[in-house]
C-alpha positions as CSV (number, residue, x, y, z in Angstrom):
1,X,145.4,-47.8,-58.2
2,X,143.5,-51.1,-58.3
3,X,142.0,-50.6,-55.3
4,X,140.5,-47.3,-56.6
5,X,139.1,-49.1,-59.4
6,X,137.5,-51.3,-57.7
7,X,135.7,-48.8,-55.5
8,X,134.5,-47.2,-58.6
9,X,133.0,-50.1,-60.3
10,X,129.5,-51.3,-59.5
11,X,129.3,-54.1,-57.6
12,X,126.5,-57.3,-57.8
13,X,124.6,-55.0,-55.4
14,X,123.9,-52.1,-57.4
15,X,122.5,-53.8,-60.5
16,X,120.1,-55.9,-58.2
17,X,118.6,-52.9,-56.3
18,X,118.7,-51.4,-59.6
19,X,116.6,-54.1,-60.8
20,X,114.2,-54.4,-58.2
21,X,113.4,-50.2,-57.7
22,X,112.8,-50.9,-61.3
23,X,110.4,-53.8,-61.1
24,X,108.8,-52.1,-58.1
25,X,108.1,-48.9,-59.8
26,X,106.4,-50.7,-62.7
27,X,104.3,-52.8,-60.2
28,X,103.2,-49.4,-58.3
29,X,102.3,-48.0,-61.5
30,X,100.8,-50.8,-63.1
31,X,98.4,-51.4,-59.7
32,X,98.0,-47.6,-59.4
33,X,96.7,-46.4,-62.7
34,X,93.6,-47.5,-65.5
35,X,95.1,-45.9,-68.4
36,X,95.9,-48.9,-71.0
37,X,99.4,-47.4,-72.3
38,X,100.7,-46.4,-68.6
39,X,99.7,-50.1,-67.5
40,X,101.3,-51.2,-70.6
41,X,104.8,-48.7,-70.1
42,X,104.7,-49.9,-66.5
43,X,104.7,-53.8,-67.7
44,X,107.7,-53.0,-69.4
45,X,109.6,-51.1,-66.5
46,X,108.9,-54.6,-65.0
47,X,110.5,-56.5,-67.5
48,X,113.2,-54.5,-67.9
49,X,114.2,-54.8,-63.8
50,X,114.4,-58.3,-64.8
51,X,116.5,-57.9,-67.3
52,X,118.9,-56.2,-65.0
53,X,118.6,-58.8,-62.7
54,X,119.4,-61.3,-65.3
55,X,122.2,-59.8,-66.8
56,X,123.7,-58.8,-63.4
57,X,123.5,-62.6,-62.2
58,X,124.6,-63.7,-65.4
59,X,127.9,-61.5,-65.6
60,X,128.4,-62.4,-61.8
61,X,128.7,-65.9,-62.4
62,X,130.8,-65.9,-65.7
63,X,128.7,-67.5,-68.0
64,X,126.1,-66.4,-70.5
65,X,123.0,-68.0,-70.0
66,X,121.4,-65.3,-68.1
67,X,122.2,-62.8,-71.1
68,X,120.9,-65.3,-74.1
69,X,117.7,-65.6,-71.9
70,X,117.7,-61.8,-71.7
71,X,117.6,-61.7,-75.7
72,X,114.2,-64.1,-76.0
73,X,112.6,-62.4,-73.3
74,X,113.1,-59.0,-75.2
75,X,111.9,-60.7,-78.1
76,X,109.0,-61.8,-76.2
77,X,108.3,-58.2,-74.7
78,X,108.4,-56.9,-78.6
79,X,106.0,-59.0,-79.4
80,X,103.9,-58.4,-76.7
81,X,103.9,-54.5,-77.6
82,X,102.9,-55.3,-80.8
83,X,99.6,-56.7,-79.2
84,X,99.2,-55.0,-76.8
85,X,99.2,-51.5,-79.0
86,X,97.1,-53.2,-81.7
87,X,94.4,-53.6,-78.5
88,X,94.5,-50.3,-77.3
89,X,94.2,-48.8,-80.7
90,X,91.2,-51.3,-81.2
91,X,89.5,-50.2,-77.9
92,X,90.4,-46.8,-78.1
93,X,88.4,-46.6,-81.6
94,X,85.5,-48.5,-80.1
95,X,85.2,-46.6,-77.0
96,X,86.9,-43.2,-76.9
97,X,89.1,-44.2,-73.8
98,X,91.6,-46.0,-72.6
99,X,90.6,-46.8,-69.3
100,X,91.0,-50.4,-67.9
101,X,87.6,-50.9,-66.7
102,X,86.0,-50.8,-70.9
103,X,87.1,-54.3,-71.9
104,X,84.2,-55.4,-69.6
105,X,81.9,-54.3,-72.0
106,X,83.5,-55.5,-75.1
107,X,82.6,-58.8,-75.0
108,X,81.0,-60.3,-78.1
């Protein structure tokens, strides 16, 4: 019966190749598209494959480290929302879009 369990449970493996299709994805959408929310969204797709990773190696290993880094890096990524929504809301007002390529023109 053991040996069945441990089939069924994920293994290191799975959580990293989870990780990295998810950083992957967000790095093929971040390069791929100019609308400021999808290159935001994608940002966090990144972050959140390192998360996994982090978490994964951290549980692996048997200590905790990995997962109290996990919780400042989320805090980080909140805060970086925060930002990054209050510049898209200011751009969007300025200029109508949200494409990339209008912060070249709003410098002061």
């Amino acid at each position: 019966m053991s040996s069945l369990l441990a089939l069924s449970s994920p293994m290191l493996s799975h959580y990293l190749l989870t990780g990295a299709v998810l950083f992957v994805l967000g790095m093929i959408g971040f390069v791929s598209r100019r609308n400021l929310i999808v290159m935001f969204l994608c940002t966090e797709m990144m972050f959140q494959g390192v998360v996994v990773t982090l978490v994964a190696f951290s549980a692996f290993h048997g200590n905790y480290t990995g997962q109290t880094f996990v919780i400042f890096v989320l805090t980080i990524a909140a805060a970086e929302a925060a930002l990054a929504l209050g510049l898209v809301v200011l751009l969007f007002r300025r200029k109508q879009t949200l494409d990339a390529s209008a912060w070249s023109s709003m410098r002061g």
